[in-house]
Phi, psi and omega in degrees: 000137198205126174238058175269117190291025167260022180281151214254161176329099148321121139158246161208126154289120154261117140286113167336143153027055155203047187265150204228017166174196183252162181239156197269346169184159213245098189241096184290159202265305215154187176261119175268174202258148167343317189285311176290337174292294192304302197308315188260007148305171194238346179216116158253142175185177175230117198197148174265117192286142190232322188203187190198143161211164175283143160240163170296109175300172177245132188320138193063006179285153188224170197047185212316323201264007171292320187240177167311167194188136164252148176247121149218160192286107201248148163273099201269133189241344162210120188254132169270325196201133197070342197249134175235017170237195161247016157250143164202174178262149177193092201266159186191152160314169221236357190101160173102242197288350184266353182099342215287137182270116193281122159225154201292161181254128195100336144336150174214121178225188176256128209207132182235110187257169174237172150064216211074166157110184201039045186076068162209145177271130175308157174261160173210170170203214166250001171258040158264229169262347193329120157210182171303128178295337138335327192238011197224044178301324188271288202314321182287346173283300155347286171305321172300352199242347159355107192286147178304163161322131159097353172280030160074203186233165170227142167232108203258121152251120170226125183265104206251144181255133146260155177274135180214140173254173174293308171335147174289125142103028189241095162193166204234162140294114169255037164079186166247169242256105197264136175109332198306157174247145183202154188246162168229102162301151176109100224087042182070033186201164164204164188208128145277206181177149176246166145320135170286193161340301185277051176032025146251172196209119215237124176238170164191181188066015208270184193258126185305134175171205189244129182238103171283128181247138192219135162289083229237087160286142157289167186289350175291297154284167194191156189210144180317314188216143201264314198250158229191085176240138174232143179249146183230143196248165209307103184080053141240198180209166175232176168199133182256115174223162184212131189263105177279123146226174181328157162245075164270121184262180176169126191220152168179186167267128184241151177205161134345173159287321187275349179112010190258133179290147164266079174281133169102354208275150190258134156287109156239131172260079226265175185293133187269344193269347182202057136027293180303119200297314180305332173196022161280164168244151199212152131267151198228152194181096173324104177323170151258203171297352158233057164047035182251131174251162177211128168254114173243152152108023175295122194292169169282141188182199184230127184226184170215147182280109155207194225228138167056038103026268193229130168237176182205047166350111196226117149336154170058355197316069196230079168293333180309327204287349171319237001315165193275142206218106170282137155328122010278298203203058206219140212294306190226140163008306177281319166280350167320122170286094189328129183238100198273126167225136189273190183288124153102326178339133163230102175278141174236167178067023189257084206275132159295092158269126207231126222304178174304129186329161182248160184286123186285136180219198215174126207274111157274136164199177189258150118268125167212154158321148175293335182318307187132329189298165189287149158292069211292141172018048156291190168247175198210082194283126167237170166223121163317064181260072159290330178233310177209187180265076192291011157096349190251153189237165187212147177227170164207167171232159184275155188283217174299320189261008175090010169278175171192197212182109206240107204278155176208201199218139167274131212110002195282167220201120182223148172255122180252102193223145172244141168230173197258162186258000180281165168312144152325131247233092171065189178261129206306326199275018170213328180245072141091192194269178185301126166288111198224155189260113189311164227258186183202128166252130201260124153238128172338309174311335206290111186251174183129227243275216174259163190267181217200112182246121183239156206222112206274135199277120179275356156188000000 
């Protein structure tokens, strides 16, 4: 779990013809320039739409071919690439959330397809350049100019440094990254290259085919994806980029006073200037089975370690028997040992000790009536505000005579409320709310009679 702003994008990412599903909107990775449009199509061409028909998808088919689609059908007056008739096909989505690019019958565009083959008509869409001839003054000046056959490939590489703070969504361009090593695969050869000055790196003249373009970091930096394959096709170019930022690591141990790991326990690593789980930044990361967490890709700054921090309470958990605990061991904040990290830096061994588990116990309580009688098999929502209110509920229901029964660990701190399993009193959205009880905070420590929940009967 990570609330960094590098988390990638909700939503739908269109990848040419790898798309895994219709998407609820249609959202594109960027524009590629003429020269890339061209190299990674499989059809290029200039043609006047004459028709269009729908196809069905067919049971069990997946990606693009999973929903309805239209195909049409173009009269081609000028073909670049693929194309070897005076007809051709062309499928595309129907709009909206698919991507699909409408086009008029009597029209004439510039159309850049993908895929195809096995009886299947290549695809276009709206992120690619595919427009209207009207609207394609640069591509078509591009296309026209073309070098004969056999003038080989070009692949534009750029190695971009970002700046990252400690802050979330606090990061800059640091221009590009000069000296990267990078390997190139492909046509029957591999070679490296480094960057110039700006962080790019330029090959041409290569043999048309499928290229793994691969980033070789020192471990002091890091990029979302190292590797890269792109197929290019015969006078065209590809472009490859890649966004670096610092790798700063912090690795340690969470363990007992006796030494036994605390596995499964959530590790955070906050902002040391704001802390507070509530509205502070943090990275976050699950010990393993001998309690080791490890954080990578960290910007330089100043933090602090601790441990139920920031949670996500679950019955049973039992990470619950912890308390919350700062690096080295120390119950608050202010007593914490500031954890200083430079660009690329790796601190190791930065171990947490954290008492000894707490004794597991258990919330007994009643549901009744204002009457005294029982509530039979309410339900009984509770939440874990041992520290703060995280917003999540766990529930249980009481039985016949209205008990229940809520397991914990002691010192946990719970908000407690019950409601009746009975129906809505009329229709809820006009003659009033749910029978339900005001809520009660309970502590795991608290011992004597049973707790006692009362829940007033609306008719």
């Amino acid at each position: 779990m990570n609330r960094r702003s590098l988390l990638l994008t909700l939503g739908c990412l269109l990848l040419l013809l790898a798309s895994a599903g219709r998407a609820d909107a249609c959202s594109c990775a960027g524009s590629k320039s003429p020269c890339a449009e061209f190299g990674s199509a499989s059809a290029v061409f200039v043609g006047t739409v004459t028709g269009m028909r729908t196809t069905q998808p067919k049971p069990g088919e997946k990606g693009e071919d999973a929903w309805e689609r239209n195909v049409y059908r173009f009269a081609v007056l000028q073909p670049f690439l693929g194309v070897e008739s005076t007809e051709f096909e062309v499928a595309t989505g129907q709009g909206g959330g698919d991507c699909g690019f409408h086009f008029s019958k009597g029209e004439t565009y510039l159309v850049y397809a993908y895929g195809g083959g096995e009886g299947k008509p290549p695809s276009t869409n709206i992120c690619t350049r595919t427009a209207a001839v009207s609207e394609a003054a640069e591509d078509l000046e591009y296309l026209r100019n073309l070098p004969a056959h056999g003038a080989g490939v070009s692949i534009n590489i750029a190695v971009n440094r970002e700046l990252r703070s400690v802050k979330e969504g606090d990061s800059k361009p640091g221009g590009g990254l000069r000296d990267a090593r990078l390997s190139v695969e492909g046509g029957g050869e591999r070679r490296e290259v480094r960057t110039d000055a700006e962080g790019r790196v330029s090959l041409s003249g290569l043999t048309p085919g499928t290229y793994k373009v691969k980033l070789l970091l020192p471990e002091e930096l890091m990029t979302y994806k190292e590797e890269t394959e792109v197929t290019v096709a015969d006078r065209g170019c590809a472009s490859v980029v890649y966004n670096v930022r610092d790798n700063g690591r912090v690795a340690g141990r969470v363990a007992d006073t006796e030494g036994r790991a605390a596995a499964g326990i959530l590790v955070t690593l906050a902002d040391a200037e704001d802390p507070d789980p509530q509205h502070g930044w943090g990275l976050y990361e699950r010990t393993d089975e001998e309690g080791r967490y490890s954080f990578k890709g960290v910007a330089p700054g100043r933090y602090v370690l601790a441990v139920n921090l920031v949670r996500y309470p679950q019955a049973g958990d039992p990470t619950d028997s912890y308390p919350r605990t700062f690096y080295p061991g120390v119950a608050e904040a202010s007593r914490a040992e500031v954890v200083t990290l430079g660009a690329g830096e790796s601190l190791k061994d930065r171990d947490i000790v954290v008492p000894s588990p707490r004794a597991e116990c258990a919330v007994n309580g009643v549901v009744v009536w204002q009457d005294g009688s029982p509530v039979a098999h309410a339900y009984v929502g509770f939440r874990d505000v041992t520290y703060q209110d995280p917003g999540m509920d766990n529930s249980v229901q009481a039985d016949e005579q209205g008990r229940f029964q809520i397991k914990c660990h002691q010192g946990q701190t719970f908000r407690v409320s019950a409601s009746s399993n009975r129906q809505f009193v009329g229709d809820f959205r006009r003659d009033g709310p749910m029978e339900r009880s005001e809520p009660l905070r309970v502590s795991a420590d608290a011992a004597g009679a049973p707790l006692k929940i009362v829940i007033t009967k609306l008719r």
